[in-house]
PyMOL Python script that loads the backbone (N, CA, C, O; Angstrom):
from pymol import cmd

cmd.read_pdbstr("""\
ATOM      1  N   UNK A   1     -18.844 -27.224 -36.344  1.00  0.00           N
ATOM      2  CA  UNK A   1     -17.527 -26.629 -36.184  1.00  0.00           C
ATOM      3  C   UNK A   1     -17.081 -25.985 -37.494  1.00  0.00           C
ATOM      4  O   UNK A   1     -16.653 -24.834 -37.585  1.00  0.00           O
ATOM      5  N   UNK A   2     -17.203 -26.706 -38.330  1.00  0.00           N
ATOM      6  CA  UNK A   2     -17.056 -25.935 -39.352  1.00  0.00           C
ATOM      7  C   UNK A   2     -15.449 -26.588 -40.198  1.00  0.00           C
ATOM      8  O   UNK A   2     -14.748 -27.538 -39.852  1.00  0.00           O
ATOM      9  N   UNK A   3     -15.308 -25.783 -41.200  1.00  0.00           N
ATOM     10  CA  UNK A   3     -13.553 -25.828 -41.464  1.00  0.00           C
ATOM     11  C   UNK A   3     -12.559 -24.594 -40.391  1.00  0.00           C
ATOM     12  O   UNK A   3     -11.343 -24.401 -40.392  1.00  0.00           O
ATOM     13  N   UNK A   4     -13.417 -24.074 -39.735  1.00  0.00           N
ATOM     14  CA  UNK A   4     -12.246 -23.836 -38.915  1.00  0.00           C
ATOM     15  C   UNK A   4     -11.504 -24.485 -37.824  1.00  0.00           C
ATOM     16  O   UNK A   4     -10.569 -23.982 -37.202  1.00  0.00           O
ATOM     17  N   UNK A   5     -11.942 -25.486 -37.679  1.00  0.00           N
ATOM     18  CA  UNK A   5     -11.371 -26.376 -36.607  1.00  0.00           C
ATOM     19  C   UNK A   5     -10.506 -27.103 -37.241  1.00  0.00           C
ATOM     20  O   UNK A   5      -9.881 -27.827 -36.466  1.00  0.00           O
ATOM     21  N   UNK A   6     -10.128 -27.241 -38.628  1.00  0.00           N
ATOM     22  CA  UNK A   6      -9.721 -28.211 -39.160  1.00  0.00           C
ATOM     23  C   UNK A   6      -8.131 -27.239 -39.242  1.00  0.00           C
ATOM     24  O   UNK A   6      -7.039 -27.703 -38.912  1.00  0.00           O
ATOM     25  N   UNK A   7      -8.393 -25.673 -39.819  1.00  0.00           N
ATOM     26  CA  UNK A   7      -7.768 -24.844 -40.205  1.00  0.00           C
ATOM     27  C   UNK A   7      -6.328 -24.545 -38.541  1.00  0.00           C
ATOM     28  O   UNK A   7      -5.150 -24.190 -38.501  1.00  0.00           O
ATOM     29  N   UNK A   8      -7.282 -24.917 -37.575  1.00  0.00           N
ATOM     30  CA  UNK A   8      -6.991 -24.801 -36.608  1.00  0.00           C
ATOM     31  C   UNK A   8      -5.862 -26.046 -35.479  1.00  0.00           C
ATOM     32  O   UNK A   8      -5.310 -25.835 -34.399  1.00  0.00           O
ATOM     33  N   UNK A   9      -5.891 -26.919 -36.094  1.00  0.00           N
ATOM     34  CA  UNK A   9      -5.385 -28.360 -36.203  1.00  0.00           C
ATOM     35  C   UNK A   9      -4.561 -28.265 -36.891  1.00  0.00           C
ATOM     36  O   UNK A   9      -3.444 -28.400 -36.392  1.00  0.00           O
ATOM     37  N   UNK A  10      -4.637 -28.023 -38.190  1.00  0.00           N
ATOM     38  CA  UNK A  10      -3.329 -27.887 -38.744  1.00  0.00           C
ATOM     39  C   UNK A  10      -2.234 -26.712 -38.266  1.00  0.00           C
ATOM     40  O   UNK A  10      -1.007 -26.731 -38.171  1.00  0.00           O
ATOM     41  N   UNK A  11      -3.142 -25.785 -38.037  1.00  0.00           N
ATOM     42  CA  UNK A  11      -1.498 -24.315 -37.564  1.00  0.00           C
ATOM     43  C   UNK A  11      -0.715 -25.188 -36.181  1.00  0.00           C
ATOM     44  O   UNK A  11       0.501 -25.048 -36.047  1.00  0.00           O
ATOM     45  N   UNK A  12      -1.356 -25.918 -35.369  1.00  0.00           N
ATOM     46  CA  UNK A  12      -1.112 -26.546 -34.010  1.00  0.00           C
ATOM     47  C   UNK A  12      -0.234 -27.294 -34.531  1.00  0.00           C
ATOM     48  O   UNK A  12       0.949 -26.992 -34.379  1.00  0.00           O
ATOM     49  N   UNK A  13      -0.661 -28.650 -35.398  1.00  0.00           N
ATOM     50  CA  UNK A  13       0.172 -29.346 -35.777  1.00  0.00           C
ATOM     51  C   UNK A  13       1.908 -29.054 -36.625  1.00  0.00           C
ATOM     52  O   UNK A  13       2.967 -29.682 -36.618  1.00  0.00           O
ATOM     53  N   UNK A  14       1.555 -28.108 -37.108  1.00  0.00           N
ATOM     54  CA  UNK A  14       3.036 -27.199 -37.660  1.00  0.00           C
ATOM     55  C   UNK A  14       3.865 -26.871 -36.544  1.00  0.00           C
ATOM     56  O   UNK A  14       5.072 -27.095 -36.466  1.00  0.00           O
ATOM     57  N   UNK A  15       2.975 -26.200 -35.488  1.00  0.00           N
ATOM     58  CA  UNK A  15       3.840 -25.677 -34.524  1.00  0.00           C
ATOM     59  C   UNK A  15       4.794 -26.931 -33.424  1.00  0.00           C
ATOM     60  O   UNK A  15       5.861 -26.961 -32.812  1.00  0.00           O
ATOM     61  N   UNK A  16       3.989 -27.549 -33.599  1.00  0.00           N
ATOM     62  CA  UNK A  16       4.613 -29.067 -32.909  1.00  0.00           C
ATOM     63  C   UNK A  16       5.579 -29.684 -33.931  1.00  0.00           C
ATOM     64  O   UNK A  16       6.774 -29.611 -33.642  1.00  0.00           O
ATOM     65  N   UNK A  17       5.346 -30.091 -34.718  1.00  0.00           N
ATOM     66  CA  UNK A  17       5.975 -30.846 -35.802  1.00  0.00           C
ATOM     67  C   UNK A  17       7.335 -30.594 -36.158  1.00  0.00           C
ATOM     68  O   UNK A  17       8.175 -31.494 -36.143  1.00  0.00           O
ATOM     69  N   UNK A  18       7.798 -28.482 -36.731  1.00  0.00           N
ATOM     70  CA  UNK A  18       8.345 -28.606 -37.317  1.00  0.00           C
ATOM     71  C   UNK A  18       9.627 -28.596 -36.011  1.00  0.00           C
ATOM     72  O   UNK A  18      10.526 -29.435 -36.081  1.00  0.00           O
ATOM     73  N   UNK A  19       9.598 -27.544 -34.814  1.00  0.00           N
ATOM     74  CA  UNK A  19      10.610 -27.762 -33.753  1.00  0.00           C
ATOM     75  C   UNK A  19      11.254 -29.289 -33.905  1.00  0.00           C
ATOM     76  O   UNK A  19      12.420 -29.485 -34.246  1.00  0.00           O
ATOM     77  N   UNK A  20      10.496 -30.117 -33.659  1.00  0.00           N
ATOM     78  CA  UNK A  20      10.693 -31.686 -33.194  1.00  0.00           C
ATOM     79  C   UNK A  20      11.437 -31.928 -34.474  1.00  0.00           C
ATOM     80  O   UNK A  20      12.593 -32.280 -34.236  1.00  0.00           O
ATOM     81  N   UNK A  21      11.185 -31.863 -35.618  1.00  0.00           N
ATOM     82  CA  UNK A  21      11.612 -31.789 -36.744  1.00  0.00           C
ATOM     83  C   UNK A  21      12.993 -31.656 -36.456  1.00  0.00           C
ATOM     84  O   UNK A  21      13.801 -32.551 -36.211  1.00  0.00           O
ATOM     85  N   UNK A  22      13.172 -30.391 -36.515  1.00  0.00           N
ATOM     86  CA  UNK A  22      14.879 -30.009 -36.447  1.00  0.00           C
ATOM     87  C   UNK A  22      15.520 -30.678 -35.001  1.00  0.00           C
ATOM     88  O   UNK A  22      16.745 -30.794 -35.027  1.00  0.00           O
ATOM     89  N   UNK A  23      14.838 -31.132 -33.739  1.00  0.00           N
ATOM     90  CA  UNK A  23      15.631 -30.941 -32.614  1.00  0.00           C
ATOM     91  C   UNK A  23      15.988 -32.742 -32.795  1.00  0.00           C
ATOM     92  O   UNK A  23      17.106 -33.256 -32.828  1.00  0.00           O
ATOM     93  N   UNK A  24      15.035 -33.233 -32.863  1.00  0.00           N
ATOM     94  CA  UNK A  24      14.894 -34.944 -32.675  1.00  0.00           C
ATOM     95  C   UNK A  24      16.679 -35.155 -33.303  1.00  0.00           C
ATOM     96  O   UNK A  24      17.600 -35.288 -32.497  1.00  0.00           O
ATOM     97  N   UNK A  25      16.984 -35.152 -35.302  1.00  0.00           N
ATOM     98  CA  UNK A  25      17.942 -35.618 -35.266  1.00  0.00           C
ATOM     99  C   UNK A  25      19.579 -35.339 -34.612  1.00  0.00           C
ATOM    100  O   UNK A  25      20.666 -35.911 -34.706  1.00  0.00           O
ATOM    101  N   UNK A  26      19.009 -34.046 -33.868  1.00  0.00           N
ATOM    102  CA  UNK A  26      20.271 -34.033 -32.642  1.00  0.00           C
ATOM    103  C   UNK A  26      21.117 -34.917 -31.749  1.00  0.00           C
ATOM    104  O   UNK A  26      22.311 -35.077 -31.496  1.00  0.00           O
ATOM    105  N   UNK A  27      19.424 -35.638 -31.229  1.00  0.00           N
ATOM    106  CA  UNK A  27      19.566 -36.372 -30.294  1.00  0.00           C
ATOM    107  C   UNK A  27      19.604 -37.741 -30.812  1.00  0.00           C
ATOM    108  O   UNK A  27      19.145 -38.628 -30.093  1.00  0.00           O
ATOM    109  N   UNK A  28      20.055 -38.017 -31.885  1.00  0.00           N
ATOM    110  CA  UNK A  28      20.063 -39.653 -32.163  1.00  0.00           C
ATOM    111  C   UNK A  28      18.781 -40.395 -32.779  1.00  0.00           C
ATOM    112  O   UNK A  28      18.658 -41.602 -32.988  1.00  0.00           O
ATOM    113  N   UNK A  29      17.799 -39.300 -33.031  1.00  0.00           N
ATOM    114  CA  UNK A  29      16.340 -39.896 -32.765  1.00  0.00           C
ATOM    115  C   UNK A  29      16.159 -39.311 -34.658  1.00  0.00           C
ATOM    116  O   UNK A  29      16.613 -38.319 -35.228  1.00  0.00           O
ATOM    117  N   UNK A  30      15.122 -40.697 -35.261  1.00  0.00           N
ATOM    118  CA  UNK A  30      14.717 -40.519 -36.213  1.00  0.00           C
ATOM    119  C   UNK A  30      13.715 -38.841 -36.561  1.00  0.00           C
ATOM    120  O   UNK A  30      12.963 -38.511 -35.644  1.00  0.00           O
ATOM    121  N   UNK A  31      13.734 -38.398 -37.156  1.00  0.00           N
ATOM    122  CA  UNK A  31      13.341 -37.029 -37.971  1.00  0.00           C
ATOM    123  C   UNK A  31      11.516 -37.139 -37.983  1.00  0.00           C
ATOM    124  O   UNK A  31      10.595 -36.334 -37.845  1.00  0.00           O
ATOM    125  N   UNK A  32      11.630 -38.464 -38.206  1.00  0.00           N
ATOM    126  CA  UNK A  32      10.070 -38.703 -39.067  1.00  0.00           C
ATOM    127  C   UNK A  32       9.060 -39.213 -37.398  1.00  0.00           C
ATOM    128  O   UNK A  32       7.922 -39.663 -37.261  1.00  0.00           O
ATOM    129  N   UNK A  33      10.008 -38.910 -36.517  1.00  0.00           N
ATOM    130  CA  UNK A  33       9.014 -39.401 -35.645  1.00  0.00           C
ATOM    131  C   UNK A  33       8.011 -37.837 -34.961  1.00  0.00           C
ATOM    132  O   UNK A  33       7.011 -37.852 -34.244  1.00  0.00           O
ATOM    133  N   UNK A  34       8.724 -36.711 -35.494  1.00  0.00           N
ATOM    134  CA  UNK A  34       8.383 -35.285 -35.525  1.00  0.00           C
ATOM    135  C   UNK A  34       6.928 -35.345 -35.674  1.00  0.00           C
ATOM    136  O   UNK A  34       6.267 -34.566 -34.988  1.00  0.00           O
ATOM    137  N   UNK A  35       6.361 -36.110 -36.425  1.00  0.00           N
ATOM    138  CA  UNK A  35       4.856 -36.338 -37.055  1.00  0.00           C
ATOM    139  C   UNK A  35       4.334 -36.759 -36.317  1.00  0.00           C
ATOM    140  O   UNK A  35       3.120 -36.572 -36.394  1.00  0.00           O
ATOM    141  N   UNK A  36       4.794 -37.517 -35.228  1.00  0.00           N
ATOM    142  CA  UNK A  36       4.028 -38.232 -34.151  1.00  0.00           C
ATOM    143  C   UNK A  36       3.438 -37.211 -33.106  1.00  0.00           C
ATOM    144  O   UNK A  36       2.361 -37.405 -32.544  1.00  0.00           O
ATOM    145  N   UNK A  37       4.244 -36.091 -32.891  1.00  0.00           N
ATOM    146  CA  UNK A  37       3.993 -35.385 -32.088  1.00  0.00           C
ATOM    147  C   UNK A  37       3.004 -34.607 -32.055  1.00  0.00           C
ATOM    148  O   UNK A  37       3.090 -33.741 -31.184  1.00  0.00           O
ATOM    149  N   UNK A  38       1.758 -34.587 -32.910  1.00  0.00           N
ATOM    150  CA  UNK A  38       0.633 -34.033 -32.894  1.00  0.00           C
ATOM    151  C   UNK A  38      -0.420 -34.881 -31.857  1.00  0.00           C
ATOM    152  O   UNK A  38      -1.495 -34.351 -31.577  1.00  0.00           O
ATOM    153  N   UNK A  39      -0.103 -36.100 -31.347  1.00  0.00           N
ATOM    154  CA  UNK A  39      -0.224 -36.829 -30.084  1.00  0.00           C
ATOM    155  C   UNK A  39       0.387 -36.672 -29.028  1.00  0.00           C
ATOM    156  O   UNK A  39       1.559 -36.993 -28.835  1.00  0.00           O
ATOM    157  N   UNK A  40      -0.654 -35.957 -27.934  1.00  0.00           N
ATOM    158  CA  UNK A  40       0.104 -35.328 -26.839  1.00  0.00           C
ATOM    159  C   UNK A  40       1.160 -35.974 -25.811  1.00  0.00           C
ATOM    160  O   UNK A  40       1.911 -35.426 -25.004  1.00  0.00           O
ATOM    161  N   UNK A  41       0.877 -37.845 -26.239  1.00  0.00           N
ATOM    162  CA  UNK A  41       1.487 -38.438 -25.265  1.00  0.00           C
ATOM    163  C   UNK A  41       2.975 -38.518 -26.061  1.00  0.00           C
ATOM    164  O   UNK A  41       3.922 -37.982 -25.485  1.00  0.00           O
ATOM    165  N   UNK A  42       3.070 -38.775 -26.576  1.00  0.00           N
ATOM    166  CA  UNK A  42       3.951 -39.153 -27.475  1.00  0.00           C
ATOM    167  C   UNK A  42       4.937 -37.947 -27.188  1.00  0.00           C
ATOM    168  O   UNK A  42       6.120 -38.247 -27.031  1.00  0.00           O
ATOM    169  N   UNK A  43       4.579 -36.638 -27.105  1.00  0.00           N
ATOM    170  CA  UNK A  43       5.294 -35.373 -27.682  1.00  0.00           C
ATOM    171  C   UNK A  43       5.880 -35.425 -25.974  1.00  0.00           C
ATOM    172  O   UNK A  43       7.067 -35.130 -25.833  1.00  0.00           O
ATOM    173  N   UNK A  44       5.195 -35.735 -24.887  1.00  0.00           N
ATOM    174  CA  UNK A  44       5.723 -35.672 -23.696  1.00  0.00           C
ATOM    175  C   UNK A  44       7.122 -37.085 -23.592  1.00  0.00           C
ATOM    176  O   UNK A  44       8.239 -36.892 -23.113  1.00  0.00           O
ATOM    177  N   UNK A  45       6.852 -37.808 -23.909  1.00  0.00           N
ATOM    178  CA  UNK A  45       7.358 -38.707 -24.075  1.00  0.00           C
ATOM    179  C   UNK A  45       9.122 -38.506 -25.073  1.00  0.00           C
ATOM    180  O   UNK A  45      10.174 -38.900 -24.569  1.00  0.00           O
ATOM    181  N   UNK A  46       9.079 -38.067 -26.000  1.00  0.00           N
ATOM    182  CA  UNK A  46      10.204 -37.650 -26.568  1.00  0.00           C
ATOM    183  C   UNK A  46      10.855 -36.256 -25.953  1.00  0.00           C
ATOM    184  O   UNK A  46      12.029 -35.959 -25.735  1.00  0.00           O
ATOM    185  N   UNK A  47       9.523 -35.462 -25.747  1.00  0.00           N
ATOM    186  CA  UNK A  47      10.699 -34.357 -24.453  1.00  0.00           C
ATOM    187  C   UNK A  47      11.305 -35.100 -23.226  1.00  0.00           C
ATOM    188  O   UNK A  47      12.359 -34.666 -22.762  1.00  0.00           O
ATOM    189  N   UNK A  48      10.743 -36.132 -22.700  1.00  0.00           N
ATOM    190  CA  UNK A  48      11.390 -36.393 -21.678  1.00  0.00           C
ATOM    191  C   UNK A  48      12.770 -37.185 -22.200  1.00  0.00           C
ATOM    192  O   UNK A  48      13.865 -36.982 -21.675  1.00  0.00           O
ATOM    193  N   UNK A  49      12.588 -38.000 -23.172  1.00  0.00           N
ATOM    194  CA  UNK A  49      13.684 -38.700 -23.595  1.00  0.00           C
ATOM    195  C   UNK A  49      14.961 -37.508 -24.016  1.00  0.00           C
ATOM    196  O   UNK A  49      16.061 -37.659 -23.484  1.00  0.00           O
ATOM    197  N   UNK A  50      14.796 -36.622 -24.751  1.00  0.00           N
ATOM    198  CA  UNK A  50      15.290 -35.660 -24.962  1.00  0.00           C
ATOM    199  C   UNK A  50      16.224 -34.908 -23.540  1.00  0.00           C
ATOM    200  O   UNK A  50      17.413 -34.692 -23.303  1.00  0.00           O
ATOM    201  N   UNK A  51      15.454 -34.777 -23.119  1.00  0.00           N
ATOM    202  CA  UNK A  51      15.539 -33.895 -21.674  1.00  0.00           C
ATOM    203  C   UNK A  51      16.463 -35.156 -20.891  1.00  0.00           C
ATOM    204  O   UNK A  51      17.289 -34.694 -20.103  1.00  0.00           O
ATOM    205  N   UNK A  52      16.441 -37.001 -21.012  1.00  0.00           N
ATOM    206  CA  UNK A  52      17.653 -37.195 -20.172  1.00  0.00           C
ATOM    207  C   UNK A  52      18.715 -37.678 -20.802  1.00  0.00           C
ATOM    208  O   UNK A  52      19.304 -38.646 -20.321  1.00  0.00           O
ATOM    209  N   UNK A  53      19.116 -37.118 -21.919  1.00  0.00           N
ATOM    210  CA  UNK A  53      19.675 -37.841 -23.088  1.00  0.00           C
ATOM    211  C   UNK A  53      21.001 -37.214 -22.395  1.00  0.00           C
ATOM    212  O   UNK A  53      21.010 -36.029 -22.064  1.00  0.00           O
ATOM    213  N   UNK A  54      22.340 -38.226 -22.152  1.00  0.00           N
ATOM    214  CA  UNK A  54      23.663 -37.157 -21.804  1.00  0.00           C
ATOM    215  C   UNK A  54      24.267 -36.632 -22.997  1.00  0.00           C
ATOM    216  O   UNK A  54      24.877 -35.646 -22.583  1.00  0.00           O
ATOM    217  N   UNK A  55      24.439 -36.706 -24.142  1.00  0.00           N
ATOM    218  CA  UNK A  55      25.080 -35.996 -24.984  1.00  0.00           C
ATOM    219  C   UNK A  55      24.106 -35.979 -26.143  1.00  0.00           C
ATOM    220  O   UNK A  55      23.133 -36.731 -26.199  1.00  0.00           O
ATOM    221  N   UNK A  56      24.531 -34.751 -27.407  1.00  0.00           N
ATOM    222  CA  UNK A  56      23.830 -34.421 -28.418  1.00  0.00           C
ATOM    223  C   UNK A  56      25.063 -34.833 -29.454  1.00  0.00           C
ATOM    224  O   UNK A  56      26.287 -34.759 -29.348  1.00  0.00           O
ATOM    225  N   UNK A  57      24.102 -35.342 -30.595  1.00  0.00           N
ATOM    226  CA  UNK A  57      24.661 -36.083 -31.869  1.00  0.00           C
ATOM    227  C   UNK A  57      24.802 -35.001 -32.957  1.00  0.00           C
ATOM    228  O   UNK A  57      23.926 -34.675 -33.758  1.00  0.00           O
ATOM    229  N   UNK A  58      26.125 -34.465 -32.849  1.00  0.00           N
ATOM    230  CA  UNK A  58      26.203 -33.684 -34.608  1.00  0.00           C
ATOM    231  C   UNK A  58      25.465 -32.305 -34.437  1.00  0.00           C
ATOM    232  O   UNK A  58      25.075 -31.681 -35.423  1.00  0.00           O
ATOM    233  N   UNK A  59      25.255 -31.774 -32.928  1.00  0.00           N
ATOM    234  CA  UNK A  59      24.894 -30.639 -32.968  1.00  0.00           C
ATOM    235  C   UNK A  59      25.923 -29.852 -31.738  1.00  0.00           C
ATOM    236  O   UNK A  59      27.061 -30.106 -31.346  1.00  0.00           O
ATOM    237  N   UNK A  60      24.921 -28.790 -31.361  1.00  0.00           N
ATOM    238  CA  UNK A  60      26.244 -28.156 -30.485  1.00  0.00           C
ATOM    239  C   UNK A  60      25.821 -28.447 -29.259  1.00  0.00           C
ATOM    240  O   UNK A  60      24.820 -29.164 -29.244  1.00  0.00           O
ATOM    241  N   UNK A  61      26.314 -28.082 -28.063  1.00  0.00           N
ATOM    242  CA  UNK A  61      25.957 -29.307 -26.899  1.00  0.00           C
ATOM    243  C   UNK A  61      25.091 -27.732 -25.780  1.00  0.00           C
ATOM    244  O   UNK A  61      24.580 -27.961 -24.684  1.00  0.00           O
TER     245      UNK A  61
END
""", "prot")
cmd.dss("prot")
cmd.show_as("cartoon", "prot")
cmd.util.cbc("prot")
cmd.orient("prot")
């Protein structure tokens, strides 16, 4: 594979990471769990939590 697979993992992982990054402490939810989300279960798992959350914390609704 080479280093491009590696090169390739990381652009993925940015693209996941940094969204979750900014959206998570909206919703009440720690910042640092953003990192987790390069695990696909996990990343479904906080959209859904996200998705039935009734109100947003300190952002706009």
């Amino acid at each position: 594979m080479g280093g491009g697979g590696l090169i390739w993992f990381l652009v993925v992982a940015v693209l996941l990471i940094v969204p979750f990054w900014k959206i998570l402490p909206r919703y009440g939810i720690s910042k640092y769990f953003a990192i987790l989300t390069i695990i696909p279960a996990i990343a479904l798992v906080l959209l859904w939590i996200i998705a039935f959350k009734d109100d947003v914390e300190g952002g706009r609704a």
